[in-house]
PyMOL CGO cylinders between C-alpha atoms (Angstrom):
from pymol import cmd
from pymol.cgo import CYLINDER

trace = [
    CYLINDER, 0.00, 0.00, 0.00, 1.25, 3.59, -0.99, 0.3, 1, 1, 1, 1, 1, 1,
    CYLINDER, 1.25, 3.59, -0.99, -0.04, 6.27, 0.90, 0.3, 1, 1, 1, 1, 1, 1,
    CYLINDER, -0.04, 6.27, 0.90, 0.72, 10.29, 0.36, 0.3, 1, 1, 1, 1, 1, 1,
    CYLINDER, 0.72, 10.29, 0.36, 0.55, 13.44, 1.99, 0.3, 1, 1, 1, 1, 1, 1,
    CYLINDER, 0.55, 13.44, 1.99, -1.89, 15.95, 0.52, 0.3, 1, 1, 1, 1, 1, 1,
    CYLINDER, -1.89, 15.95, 0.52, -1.34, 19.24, 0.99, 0.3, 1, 1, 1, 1, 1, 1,
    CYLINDER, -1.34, 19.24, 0.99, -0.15, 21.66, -1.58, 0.3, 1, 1, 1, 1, 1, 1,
    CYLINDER, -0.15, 21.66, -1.58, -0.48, 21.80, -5.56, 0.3, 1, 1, 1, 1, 1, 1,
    CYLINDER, -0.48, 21.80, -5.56, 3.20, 20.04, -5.62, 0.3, 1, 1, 1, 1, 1, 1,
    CYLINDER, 3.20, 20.04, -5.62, 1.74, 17.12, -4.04, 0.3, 1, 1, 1, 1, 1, 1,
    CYLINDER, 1.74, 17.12, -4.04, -0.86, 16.50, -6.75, 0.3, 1, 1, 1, 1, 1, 1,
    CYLINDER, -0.86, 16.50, -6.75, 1.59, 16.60, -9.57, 0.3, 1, 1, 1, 1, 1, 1,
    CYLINDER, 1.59, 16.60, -9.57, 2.95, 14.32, -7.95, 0.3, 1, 1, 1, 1, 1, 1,
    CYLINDER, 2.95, 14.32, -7.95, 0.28, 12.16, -6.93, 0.3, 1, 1, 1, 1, 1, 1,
    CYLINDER, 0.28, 12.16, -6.93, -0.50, 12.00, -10.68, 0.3, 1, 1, 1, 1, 1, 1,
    CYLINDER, -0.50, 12.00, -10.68, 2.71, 11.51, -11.64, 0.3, 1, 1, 1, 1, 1, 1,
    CYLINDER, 2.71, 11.51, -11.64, 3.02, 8.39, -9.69, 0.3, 1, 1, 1, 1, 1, 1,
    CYLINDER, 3.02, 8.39, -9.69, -0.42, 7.40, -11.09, 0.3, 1, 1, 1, 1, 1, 1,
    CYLINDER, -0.42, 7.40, -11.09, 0.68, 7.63, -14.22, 0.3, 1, 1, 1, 1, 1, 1,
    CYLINDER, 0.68, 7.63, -14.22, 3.03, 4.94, -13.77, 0.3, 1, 1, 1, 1, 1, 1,
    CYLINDER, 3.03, 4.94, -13.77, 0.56, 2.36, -11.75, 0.3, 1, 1, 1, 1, 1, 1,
    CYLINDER, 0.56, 2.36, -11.75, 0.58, -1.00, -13.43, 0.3, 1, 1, 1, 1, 1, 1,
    CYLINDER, 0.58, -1.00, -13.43, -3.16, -1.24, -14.02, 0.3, 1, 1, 1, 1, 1, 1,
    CYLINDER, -3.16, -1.24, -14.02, -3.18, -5.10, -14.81, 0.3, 1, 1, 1, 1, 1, 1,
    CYLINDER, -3.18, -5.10, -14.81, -5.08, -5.35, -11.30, 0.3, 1, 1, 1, 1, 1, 1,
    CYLINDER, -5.08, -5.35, -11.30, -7.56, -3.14, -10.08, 0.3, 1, 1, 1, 1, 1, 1,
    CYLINDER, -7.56, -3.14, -10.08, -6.15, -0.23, -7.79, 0.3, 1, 1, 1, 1, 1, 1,
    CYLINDER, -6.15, -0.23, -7.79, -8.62, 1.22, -5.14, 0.3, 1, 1, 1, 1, 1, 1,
    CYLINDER, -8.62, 1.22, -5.14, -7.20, 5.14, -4.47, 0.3, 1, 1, 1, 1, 1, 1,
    CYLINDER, -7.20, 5.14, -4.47, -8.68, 6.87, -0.82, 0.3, 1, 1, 1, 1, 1, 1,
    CYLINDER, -8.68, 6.87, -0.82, -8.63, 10.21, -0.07, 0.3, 1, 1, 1, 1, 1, 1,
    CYLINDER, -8.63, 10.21, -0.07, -9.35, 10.95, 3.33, 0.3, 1, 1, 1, 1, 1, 1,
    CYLINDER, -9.35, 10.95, 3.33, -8.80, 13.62, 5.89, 0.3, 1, 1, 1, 1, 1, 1,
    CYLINDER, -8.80, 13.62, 5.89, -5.62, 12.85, 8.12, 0.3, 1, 1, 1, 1, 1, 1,
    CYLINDER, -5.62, 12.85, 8.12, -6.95, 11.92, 11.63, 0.3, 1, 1, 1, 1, 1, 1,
    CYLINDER, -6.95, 11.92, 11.63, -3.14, 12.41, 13.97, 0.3, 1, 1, 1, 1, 1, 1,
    CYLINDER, -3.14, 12.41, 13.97, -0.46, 14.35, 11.67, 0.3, 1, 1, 1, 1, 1, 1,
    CYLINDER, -0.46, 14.35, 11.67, 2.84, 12.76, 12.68, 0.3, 1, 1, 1, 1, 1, 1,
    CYLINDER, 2.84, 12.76, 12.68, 4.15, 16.27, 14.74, 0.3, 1, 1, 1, 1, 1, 1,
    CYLINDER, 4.15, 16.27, 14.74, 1.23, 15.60, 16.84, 0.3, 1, 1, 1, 1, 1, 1,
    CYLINDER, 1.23, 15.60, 16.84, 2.12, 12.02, 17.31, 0.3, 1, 1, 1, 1, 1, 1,
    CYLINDER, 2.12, 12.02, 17.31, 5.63, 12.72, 18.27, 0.3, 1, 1, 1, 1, 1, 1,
    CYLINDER, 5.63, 12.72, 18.27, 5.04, 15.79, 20.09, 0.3, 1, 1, 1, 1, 1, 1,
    CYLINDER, 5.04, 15.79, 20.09, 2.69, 13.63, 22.33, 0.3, 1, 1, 1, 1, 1, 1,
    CYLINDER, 2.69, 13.63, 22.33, 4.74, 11.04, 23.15, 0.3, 1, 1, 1, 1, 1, 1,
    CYLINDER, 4.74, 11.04, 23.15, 7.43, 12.99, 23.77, 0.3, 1, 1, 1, 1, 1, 1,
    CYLINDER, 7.43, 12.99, 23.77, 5.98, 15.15, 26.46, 0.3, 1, 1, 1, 1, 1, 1,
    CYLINDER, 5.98, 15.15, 26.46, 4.15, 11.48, 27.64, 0.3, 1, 1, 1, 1, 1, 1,
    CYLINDER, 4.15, 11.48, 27.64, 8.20, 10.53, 28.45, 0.3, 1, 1, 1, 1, 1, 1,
    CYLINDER, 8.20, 10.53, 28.45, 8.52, 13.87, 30.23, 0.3, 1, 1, 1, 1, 1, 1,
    CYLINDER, 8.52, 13.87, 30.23, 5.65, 13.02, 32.17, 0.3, 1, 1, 1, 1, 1, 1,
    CYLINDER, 5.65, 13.02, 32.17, 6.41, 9.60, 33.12, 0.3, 1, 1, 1, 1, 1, 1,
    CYLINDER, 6.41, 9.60, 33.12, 10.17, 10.50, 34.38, 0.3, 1, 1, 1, 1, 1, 1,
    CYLINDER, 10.17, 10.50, 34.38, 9.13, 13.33, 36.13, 0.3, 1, 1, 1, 1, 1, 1,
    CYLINDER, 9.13, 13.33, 36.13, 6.03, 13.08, 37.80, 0.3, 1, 1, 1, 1, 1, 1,
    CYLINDER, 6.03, 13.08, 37.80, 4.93, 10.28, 40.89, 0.3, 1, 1, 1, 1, 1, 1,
    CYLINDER, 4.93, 10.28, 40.89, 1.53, 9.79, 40.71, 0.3, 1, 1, 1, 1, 1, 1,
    CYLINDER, 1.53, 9.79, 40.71, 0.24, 8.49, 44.24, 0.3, 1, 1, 1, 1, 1, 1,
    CYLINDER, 0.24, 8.49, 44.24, 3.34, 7.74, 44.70, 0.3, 1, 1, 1, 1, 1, 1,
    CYLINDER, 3.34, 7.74, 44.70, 4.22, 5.29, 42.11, 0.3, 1, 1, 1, 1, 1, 1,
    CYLINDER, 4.22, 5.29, 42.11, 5.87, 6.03, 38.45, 0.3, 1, 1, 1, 1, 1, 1,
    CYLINDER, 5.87, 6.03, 38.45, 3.38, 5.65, 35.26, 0.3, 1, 1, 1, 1, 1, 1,
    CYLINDER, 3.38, 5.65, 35.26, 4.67, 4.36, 31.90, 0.3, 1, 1, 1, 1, 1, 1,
    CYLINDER, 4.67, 4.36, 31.90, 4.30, 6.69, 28.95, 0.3, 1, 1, 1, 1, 1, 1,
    CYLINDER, 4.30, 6.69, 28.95, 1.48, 4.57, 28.06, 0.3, 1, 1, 1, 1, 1, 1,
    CYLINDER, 1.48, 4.57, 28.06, -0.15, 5.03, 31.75, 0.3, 1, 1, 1, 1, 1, 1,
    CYLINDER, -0.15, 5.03, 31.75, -0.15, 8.58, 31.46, 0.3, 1, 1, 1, 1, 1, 1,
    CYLINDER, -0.15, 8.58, 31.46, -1.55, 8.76, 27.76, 0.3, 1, 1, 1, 1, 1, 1,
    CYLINDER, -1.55, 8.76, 27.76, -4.78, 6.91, 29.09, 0.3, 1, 1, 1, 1, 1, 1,
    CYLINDER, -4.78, 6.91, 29.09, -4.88, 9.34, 32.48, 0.3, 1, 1, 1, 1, 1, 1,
    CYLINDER, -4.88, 9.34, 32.48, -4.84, 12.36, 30.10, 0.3, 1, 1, 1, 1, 1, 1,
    CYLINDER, -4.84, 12.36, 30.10, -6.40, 10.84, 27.52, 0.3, 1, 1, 1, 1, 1, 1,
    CYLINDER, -6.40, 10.84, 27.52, -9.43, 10.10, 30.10, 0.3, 1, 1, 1, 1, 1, 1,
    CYLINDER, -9.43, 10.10, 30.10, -9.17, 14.12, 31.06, 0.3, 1, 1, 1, 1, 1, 1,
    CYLINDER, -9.17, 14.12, 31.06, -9.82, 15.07, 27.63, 0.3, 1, 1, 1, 1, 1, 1,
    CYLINDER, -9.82, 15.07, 27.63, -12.47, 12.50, 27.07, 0.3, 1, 1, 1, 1, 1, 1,
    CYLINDER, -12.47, 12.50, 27.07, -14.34, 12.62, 30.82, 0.3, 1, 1, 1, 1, 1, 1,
    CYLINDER, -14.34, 12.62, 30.82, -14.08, 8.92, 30.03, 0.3, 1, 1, 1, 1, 1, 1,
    CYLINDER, -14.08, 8.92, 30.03, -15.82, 6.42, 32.11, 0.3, 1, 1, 1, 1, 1, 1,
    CYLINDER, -15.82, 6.42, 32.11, -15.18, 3.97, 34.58, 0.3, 1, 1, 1, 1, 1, 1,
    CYLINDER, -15.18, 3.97, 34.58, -16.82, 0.73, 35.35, 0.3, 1, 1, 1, 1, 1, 1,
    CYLINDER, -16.82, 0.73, 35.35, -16.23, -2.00, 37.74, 0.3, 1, 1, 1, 1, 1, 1,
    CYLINDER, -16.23, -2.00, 37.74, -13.88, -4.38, 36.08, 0.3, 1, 1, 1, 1, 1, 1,
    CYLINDER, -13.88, -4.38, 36.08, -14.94, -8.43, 36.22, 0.3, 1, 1, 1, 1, 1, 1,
    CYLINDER, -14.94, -8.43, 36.22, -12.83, -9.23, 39.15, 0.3, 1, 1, 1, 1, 1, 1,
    CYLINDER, -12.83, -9.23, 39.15, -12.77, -6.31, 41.12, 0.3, 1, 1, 1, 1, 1, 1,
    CYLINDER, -12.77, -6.31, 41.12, -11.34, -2.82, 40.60, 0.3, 1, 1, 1, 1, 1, 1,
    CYLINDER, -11.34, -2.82, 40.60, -12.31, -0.76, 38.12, 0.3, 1, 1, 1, 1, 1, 1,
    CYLINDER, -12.31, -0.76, 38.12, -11.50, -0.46, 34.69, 0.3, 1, 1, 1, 1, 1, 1,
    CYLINDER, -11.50, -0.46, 34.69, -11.53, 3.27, 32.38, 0.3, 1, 1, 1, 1, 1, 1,
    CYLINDER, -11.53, 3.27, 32.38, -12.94, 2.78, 29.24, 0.3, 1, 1, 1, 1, 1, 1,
    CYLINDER, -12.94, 2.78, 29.24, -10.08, 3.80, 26.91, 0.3, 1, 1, 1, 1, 1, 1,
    CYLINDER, -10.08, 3.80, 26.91, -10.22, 5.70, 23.30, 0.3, 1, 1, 1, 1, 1, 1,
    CYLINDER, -10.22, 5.70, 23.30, -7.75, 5.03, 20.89, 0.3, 1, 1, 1, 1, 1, 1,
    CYLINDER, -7.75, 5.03, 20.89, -5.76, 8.37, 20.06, 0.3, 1, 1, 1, 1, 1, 1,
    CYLINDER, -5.76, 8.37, 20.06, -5.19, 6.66, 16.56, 0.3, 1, 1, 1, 1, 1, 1,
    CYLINDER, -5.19, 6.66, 16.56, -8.52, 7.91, 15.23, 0.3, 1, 1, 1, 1, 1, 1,
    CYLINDER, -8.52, 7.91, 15.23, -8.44, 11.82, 16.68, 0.3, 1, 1, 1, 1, 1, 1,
    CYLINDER, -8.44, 11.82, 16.68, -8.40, 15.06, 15.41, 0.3, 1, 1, 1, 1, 1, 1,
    CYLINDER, -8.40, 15.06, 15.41, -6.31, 17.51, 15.22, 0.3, 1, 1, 1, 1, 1, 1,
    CYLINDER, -6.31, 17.51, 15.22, -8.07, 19.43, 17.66, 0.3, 1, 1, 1, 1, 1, 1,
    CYLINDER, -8.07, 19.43, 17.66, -8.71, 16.63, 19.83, 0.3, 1, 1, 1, 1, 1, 1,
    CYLINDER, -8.71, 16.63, 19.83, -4.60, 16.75, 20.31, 0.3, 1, 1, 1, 1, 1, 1,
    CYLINDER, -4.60, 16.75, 20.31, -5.13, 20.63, 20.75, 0.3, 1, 1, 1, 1, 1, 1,
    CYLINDER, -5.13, 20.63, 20.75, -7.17, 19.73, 23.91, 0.3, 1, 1, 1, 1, 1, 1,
    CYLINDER, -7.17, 19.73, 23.91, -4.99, 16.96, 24.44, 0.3, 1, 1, 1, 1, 1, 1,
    CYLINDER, -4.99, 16.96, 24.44, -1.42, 19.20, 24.79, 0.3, 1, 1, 1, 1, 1, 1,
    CYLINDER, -1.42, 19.20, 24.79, -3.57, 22.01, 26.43, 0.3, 1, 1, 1, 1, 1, 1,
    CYLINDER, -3.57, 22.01, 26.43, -4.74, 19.44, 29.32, 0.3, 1, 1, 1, 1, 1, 1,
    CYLINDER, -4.74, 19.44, 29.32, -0.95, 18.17, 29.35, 0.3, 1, 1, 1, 1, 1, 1,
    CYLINDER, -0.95, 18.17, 29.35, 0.20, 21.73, 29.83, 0.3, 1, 1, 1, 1, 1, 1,
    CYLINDER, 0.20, 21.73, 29.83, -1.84, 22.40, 32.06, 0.3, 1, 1, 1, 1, 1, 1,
    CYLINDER, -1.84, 22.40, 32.06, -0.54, 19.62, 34.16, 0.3, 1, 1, 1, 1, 1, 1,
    CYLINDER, -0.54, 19.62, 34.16, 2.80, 20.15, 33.56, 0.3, 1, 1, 1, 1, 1, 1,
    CYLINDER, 2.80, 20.15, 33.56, 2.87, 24.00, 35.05, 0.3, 1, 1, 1, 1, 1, 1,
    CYLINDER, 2.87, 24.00, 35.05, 1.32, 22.61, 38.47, 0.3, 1, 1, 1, 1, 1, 1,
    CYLINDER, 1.32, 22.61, 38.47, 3.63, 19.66, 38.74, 0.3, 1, 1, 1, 1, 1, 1,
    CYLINDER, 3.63, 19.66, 38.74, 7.02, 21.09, 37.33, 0.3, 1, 1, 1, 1, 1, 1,
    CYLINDER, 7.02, 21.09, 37.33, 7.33, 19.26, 34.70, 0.3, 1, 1, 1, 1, 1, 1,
    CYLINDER, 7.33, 19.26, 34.70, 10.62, 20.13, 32.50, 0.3, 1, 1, 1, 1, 1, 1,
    CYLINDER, 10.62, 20.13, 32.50, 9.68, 19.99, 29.00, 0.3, 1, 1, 1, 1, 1, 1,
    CYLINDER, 9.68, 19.99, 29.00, 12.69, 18.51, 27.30, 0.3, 1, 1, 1, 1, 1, 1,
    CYLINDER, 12.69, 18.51, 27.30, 12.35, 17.44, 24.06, 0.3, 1, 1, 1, 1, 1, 1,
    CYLINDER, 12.35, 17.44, 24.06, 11.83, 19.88, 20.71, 0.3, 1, 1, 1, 1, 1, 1,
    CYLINDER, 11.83, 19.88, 20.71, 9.50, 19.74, 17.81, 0.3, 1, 1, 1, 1, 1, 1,
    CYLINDER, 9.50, 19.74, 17.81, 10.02, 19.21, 13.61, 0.3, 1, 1, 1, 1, 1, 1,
    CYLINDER, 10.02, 19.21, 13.61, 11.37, 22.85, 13.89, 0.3, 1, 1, 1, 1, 1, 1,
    CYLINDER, 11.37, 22.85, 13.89, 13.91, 22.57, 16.42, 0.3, 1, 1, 1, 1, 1, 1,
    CYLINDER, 13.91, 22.57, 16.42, 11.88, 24.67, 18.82, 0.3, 1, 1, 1, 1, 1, 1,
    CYLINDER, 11.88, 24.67, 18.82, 10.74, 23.36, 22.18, 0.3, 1, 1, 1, 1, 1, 1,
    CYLINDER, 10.74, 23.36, 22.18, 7.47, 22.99, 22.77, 0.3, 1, 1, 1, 1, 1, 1,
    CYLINDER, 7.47, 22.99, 22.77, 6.79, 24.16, 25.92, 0.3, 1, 1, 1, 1, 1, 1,
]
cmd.load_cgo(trace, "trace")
């Protein structure tokens, strides 16, 4: 499977370019569909996630990167939680995989947010060599 990033003229010349030279001896199915998590917000996310999770004790125990993306993940969300089968409870997770762009706006603002109130020491930089903090 090829996929391509749409998003000026150049791209479509060369969309068509490479069209141009599909071998159409098989059917060929082309999709063109609104990206759902641009790679800078994927990065950017699991970046500050690491910050997070080296940083911060929660309750006094360390989180994984993948901990805290379901705690803030949950924030954005006001997800749910429901009493797992043997006890506990469980959060009803979303996948991040399928949100928007300003989903991970809310996301980064909620992480923020966090960050300032537990001094969180945003370390790692963006595409464009800035931080992000």
């Amino acid at each position: 499977m090829t996929e391509f990033a749409l998003k000026s003229p150049a791209d479509i010349a060369r969309i068509v370019g490479y069209l141009h030279g599909t071998d159409l001896s098989k059917p060929k199915l082309v999709v063109i569909k609104d990206e759902k998590r641009p790679d800078i917000s994927n990065r950017k996310m699991w970046a500050m996630l690491r910050d997070v999770s080296q940083q911060v004790d929660w309750y006094g125990k360390k989180l994984s990167d993948e901990d805290w993306k379901h705690v803030f993940s949950a924030s954005v969300e006001k997800q749910r939680a429901v009493p797992g089968l043997d006890g506990g409870f469980v959060v009803l997770g979303i996948s991040t995989r399928k949100q928007s762009q300003q989903w991970f706006s809310d996301l980064f603002e909620v992480m923020h947010a966090f960050g300032a109130e537990h001094g969180v020491r945003w370390t790692q930089a963006d595409l464009w060599g800035g931080r992000y903090d």
